[in-house]
C-alpha positions in Angstrom: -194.4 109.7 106.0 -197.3 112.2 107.0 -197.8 115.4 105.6 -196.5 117.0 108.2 -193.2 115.3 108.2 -193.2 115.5 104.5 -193.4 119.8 105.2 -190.8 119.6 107.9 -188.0 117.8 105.8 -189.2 120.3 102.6 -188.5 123.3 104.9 -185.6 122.0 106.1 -184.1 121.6 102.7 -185.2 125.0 101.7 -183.3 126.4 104.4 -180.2 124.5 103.5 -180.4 125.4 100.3 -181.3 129.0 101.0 -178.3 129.1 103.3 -176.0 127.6 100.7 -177.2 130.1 98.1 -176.2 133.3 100.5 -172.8 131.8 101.0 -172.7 131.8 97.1 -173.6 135.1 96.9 -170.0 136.3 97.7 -168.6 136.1 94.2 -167.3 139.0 94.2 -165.4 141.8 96.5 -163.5 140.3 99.5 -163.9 136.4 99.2 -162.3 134.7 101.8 -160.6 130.9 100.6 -159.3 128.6 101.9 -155.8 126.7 100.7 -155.1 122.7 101.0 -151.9 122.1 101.4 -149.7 119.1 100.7 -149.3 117.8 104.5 -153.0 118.1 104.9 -153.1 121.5 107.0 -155.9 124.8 105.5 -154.2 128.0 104.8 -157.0 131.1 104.7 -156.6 133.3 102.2 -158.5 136.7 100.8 -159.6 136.7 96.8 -160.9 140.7 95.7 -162.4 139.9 92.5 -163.5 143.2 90.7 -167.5 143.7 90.9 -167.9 143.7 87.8 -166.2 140.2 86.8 -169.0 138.0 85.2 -166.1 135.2 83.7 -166.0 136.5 80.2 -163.5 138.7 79.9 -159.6 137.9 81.1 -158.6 140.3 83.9 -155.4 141.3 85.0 -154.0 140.0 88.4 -152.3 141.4 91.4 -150.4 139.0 94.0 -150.0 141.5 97.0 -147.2 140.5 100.2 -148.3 142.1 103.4 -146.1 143.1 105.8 -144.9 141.3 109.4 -147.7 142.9 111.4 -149.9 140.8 109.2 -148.3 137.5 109.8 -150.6 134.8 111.2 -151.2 135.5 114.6 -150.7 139.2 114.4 -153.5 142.1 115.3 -154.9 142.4 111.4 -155.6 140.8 108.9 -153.3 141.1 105.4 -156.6 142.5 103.8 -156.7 144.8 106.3 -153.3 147.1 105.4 -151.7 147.9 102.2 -153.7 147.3 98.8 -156.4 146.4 100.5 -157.3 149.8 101.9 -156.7 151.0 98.6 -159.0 148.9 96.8 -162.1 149.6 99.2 -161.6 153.1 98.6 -162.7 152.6 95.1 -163.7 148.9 95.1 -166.6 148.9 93.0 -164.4 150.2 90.0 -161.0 148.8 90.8 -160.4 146.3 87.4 -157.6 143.4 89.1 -158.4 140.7 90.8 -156.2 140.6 93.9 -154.6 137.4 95.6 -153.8 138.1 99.1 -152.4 135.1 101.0 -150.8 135.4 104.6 -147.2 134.5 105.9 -147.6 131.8 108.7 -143.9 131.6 109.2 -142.9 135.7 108.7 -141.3 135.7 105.5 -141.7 136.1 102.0 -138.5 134.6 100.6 -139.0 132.9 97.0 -137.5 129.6 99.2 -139.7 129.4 101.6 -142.8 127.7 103.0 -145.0 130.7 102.7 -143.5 132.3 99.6 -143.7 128.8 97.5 -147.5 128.6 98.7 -148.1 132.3 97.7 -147.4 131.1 94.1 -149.4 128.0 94.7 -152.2 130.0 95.8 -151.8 132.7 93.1 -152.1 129.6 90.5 -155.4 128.3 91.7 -156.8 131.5 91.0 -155.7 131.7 88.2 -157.4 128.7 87.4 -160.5 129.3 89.3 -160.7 132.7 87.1 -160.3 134.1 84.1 -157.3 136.2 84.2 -154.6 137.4 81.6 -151.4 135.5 81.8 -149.8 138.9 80.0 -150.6 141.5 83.1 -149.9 139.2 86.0 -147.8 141.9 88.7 -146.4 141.5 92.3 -146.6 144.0 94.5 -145.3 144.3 98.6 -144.5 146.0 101.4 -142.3 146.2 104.0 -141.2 142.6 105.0 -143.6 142.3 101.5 -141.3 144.4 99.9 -138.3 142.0 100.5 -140.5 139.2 99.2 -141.4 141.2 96.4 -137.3 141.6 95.3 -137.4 137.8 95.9 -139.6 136.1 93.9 -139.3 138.7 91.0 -135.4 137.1 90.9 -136.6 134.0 91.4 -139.3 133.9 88.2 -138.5 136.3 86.5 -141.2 135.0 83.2 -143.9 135.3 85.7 -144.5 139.0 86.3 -145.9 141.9 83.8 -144.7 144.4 86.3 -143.7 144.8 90.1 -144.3 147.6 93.2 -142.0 147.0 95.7 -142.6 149.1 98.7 -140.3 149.7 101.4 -138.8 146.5 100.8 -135.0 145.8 99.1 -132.6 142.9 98.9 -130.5 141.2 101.8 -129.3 138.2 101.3 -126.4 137.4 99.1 -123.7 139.4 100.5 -122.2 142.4 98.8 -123.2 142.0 95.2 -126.6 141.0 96.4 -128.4 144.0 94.7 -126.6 143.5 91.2 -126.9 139.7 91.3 -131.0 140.4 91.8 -131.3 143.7 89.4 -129.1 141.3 86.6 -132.0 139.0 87.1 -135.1 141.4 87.0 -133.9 144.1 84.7 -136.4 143.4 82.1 -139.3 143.6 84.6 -141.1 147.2 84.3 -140.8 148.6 88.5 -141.8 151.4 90.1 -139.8 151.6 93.8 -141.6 153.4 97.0 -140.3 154.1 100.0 -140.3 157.1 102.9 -136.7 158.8 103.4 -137.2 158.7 107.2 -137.9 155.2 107.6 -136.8 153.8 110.7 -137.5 150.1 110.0 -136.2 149.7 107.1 -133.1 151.9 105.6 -134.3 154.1 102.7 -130.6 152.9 101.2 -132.0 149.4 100.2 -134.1 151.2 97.9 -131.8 153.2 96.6 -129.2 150.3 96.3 -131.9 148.9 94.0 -133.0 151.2 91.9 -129.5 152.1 91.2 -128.4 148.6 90.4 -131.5 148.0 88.1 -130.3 151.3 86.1 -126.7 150.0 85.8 -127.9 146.7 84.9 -130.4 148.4 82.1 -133.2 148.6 83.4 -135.5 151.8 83.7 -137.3 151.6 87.0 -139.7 154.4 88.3 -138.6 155.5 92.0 -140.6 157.9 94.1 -139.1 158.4 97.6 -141.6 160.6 100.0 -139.7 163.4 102.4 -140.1 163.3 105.8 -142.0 160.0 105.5 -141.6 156.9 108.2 -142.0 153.4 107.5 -145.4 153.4 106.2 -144.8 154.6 102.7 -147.3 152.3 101.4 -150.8 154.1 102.0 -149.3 157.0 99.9 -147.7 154.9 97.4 -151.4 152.9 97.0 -153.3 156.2 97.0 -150.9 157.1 93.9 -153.5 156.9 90.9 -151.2 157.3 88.5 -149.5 154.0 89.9 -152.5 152.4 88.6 -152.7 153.6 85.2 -149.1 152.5 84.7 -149.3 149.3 86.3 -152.3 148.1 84.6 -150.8 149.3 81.0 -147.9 147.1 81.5 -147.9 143.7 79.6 -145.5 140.8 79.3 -143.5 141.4 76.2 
């Protein structure tokens, strides 16, 4: 091989590596990933790992539900709404990492596709970082919210705390609220929603919180006047939310 050809591969591989080296680069912030699921098909998801994360010190964890607008196909993205607007407001200090994977089929149930591969992916992050298995919390809004209701009653061990906004419990007739709130009791909540919300009833909240407090629990509940549907950019903006979600541990 001449010398020229010799240079041409050399440069060549110090371009590949110099590309592979600026895709590294994102360790931190917004990280898009990507999901392998069992039939073979790729599920995208977004990672926010704090920027201060160097892998030596276990962080706390966030699974956050968007809400239908988000679903695949829609207009945004699910890092685009919700705790994700929150986080870049103050992202170079915000402590959680933050799995944010998106509904492909609308829903969030605990028995479906996309809520049993929102757990999936929240494990292999857990895996992939070091994270306290003691401050794991769910948060969600809107068709997020339900989701949120729903796989707190379905793993109930899992979650150090949960922020269901605008969300509340359908399915399982009458006694569908005290059947969940029996289940979840014991889980530290705060509530959100907007007491004009059009989309979903303000009661389903209400229903909740009231069955959790019969059943013994001692959820927080703030309900905003004269807000509509989105009752989640106040609810994220809500510092003192933080400082209580973050002190709550698995007992």
């Amino acid at each position: 091989m001449s010398t020229a050809a010799r240079l041409g591969v050399f440069a060549v591989a110090a371009l590949a590596c110099g590309t592979t080296a600026a895709a590294d680069d994102a360790k931190t912030g917004f990280v898009k990933k990507t999901f392998k699921n069992a039939d073979g098909t790729e599920s995208p998801y977004v990672v926010f790992v704090p920027h201060d994360y160097d892998g030596t010190k276990a962080v706390p964890v966030i699974l956050f539900l968007h809400g239908a607008g988000e679903t695949k196909g829609g207009k945004k993205m699910p890092a685009e709404v919700g705790i994700g607007t929150a986080i870049r407001k103050a992202e170079k200090t915000f402590p959680a990492i933050v799995v944010i994977p998106q509904s492909e089929k609308r829903t969030w149930m605990a028995d479906s596709d996309d809520g049993k591969r929102a757990l999936a992916i929240l494990g292999e992050v857990q895996k992939a970082y070091k994270t306290d298995p003691d401050r794991v919390y769910l948060t969600g809004l809107s068709m997020g919210g339900f989701g949120t209701w729903s796989l707190a009653a379905a793993h109930p061990d899992k979650w150090a705390a949960i922020v269901p906004i605008c969300g509340g419990v359908f399915r399982g007739g009458p006694d569908a609220a005290k059947t969940t709130a029996e289940k979840i009791k014991g889980i530290p909540a705060w509530v959100f929603h907007g007491d004009q919300d059009k989309a979903v009833k303000v009661d389903l909240s209400r229903q909740m919180v009231d069955a959790l407090k019969t059943a013994g629990g001692t959820p927080k509940y703030t309900e905003y006047k004269g807000v509509d549907h989105n009752s989640w950019d106040p609810a994220y903006a809500e510092k003192e939310l933080w400082t209580w979600l973050f002190a709550q541990k698995k007992k």
